[in-house]
C-alpha positions in Angstrom: 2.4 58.6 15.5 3.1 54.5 15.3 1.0 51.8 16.0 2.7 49.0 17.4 0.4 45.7 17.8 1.3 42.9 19.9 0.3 39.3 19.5 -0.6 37.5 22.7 0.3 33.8 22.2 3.5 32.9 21.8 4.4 36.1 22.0 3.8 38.1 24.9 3.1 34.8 27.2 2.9 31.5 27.2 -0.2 29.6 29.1 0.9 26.2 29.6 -1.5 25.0 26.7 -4.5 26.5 29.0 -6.5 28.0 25.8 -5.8 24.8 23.5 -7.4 22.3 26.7 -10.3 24.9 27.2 -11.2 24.6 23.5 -11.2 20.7 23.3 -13.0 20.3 26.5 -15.7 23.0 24.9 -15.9 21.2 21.7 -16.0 17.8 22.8 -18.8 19.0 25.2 -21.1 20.6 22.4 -20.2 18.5 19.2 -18.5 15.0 20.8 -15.6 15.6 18.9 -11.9 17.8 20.1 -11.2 17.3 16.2 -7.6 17.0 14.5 -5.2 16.6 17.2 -2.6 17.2 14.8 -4.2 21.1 14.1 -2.2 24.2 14.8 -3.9 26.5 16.5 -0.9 29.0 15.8 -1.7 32.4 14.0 -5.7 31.0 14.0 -8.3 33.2 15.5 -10.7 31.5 18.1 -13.7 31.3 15.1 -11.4 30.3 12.9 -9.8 27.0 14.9 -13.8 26.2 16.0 -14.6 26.1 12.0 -11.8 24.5 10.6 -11.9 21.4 13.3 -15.1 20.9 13.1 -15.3 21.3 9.2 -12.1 18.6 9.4 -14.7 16.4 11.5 -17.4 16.5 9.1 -19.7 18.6 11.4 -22.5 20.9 9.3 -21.4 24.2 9.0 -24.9 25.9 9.7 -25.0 23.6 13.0 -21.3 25.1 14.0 -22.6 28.4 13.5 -25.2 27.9 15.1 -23.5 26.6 18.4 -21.0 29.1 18.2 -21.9 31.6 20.9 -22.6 28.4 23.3 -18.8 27.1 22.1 -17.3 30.2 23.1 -19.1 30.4 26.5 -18.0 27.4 27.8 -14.4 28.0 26.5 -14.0 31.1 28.6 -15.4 29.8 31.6 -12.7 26.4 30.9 -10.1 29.2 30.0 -10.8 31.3 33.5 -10.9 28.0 35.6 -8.1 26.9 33.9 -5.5 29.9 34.2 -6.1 30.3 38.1 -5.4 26.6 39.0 -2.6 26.7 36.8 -1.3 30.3 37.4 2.0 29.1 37.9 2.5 27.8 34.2 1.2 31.1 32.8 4.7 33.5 31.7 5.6 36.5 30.1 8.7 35.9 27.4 11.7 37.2 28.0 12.1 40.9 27.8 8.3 42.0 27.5 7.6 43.7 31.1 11.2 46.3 29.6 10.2 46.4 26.4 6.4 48.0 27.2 7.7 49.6 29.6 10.3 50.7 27.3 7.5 51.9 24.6 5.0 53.4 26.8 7.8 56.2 27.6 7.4 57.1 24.2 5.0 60.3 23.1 4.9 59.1 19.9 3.6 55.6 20.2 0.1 53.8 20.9 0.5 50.3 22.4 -2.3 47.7 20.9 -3.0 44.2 20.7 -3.7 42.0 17.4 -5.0 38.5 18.0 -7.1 35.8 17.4 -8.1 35.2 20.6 -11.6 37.1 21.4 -11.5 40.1 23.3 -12.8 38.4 27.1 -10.0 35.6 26.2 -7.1 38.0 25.4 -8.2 39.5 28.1 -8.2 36.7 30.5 -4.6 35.6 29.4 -3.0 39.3 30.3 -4.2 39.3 33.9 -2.9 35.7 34.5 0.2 36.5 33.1 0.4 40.1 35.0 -0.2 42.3 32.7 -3.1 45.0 32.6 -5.3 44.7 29.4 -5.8 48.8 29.3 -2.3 49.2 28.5 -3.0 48.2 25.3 -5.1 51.2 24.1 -6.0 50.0 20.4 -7.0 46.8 19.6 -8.0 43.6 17.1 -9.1 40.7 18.5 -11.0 37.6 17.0 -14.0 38.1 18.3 -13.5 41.3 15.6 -13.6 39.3 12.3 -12.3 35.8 12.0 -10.2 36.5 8.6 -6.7 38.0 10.5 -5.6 39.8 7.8 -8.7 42.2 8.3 -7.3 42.9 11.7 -4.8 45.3 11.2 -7.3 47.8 9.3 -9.8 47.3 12.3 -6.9 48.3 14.2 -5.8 51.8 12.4 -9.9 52.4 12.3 -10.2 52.3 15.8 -7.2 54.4 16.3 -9.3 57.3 14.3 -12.0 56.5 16.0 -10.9 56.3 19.6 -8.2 58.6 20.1 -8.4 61.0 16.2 -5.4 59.8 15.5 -4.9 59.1 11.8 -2.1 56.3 11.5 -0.7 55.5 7.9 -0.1 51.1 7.1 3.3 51.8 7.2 3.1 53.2 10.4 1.9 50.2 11.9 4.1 47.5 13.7 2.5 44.1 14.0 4.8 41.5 16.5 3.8 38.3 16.4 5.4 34.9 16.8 4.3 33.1 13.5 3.6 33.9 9.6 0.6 34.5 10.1 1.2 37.8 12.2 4.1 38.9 9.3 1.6 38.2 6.9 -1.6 40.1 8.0 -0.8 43.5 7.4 0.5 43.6 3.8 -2.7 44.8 2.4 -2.2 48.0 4.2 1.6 47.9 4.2 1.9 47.6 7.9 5.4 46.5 9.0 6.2 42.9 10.6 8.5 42.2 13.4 8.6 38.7 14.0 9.7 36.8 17.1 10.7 33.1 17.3 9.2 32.5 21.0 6.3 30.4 19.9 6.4 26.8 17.2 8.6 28.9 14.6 11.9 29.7 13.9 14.1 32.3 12.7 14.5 30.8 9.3 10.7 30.4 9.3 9.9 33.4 10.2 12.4 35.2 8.1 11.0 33.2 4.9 8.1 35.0 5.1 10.4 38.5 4.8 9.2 40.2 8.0 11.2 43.9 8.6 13.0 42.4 11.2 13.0 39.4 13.0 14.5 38.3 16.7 15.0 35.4 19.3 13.5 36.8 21.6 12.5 40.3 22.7 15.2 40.8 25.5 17.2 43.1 24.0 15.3 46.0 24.9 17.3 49.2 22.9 17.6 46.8 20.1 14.6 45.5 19.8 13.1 49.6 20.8 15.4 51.1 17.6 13.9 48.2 15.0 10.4 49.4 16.2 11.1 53.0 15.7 12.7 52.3 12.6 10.5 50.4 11.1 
């Protein structure tokens, strides 16, 4: 059995910016400051980009903790208002409806998600986009641990746990769009398909010595042998 873990921004879909303006409204609501604007929220989980802005802004780390369940409210509620009155700007990548499709025909693979966002924001994003969250039967999200790299083991836990099913590192695929998603599973020597749909490129991505890495995902048999390859 393989694992195969999907990032969600930059990856799956794009959201028109809708989760980076629902965070900076949220923070400049509860600590008067949107922090860097030059911060990249790519490869960051949700917890993560909150600390690390307002750590950059000189903001007391107790008081961000403290204000951290109130900061994450008001983001989804921005997030939900956001992605219906801007549906329209809300897309799946090339390729990803065939390539799901493509690995939920097969017996021996479990569709997952891995990503910073928390689980009611990931969730948010898939059902503006069109897609159904259950498809994706195991999952890591931020709202998980804030450290990605401790995602992918949270991951093959709840694959034992959820379904009995036993899955080895190297039989787990993370796809993700930055280094940050080739990096996070070499601690249990998980396998990295990277994609250069998001900030990234290629040569980026392939600095970071990922098993395989693509344009895009619209090469469906391709793309469908690297995973079962890998």
């Amino acid at each position: 059995m393989k694992l195969v873990l999907f990032d969600i921004d930059g990856t799956l879909l794009r959201s028109g910016g809708a989760g980076r303006r629902s965070m900076e409204r949220a923070l400049g609501g509860i600590f008067g400051t949107t922090g860097d604007d030059e911060y990249h929220y790519d490869g960051k989980t949700d917890k993560q980009i909150v600390r690390e802005l307002m750590q950059r802004a000189g903001k007391d780390p107790a008081h961000v903790e403290d204000k951290m369940t109130e900061l994450l409210d008001e983001y989804l509620a921005g997030l939900n208002d956001a992605l219906k009155m801007e549906q329209h700007r809300v897309m799946l990548y090339p390729g990803i409806p065939e390539i799901l499709d493509a690995l939920e025909s097969q017996d021996n693979i479990i569709l997952g998600l891995l990503t910073g966002n928390i689980e009611a924001g990931a969730r948010t994003k898939l059902v503006a986009a069109g897609l159904d969250p259950d498809r994706f039967r195991v999952n890591a999200f931020g709202s998980d641990h804030a450290h990605r790299p401790e995602l992918p083991a949270i991951a093959q836990r709840r694959a034992r746990e959820m379904l009995g099913v036993d899955v080895a590192g190297d039989r787990i695929v993370v796809i993700g769009d930055t280094p940050a998603d080739i990096d996070c599973g070499r601690s249990i020597g998980a396998r990295a398909i990277g994609v250069a749909t998001g900030r990234y490129s290629i040569e980026e991505l392939a600095s970071h010595s990922p098993y395989a890495v693509f344009e895009d995902l619209s090469d469906t048999h391709t793309v469908l042998q690297t995973i079962l390859d890998a």
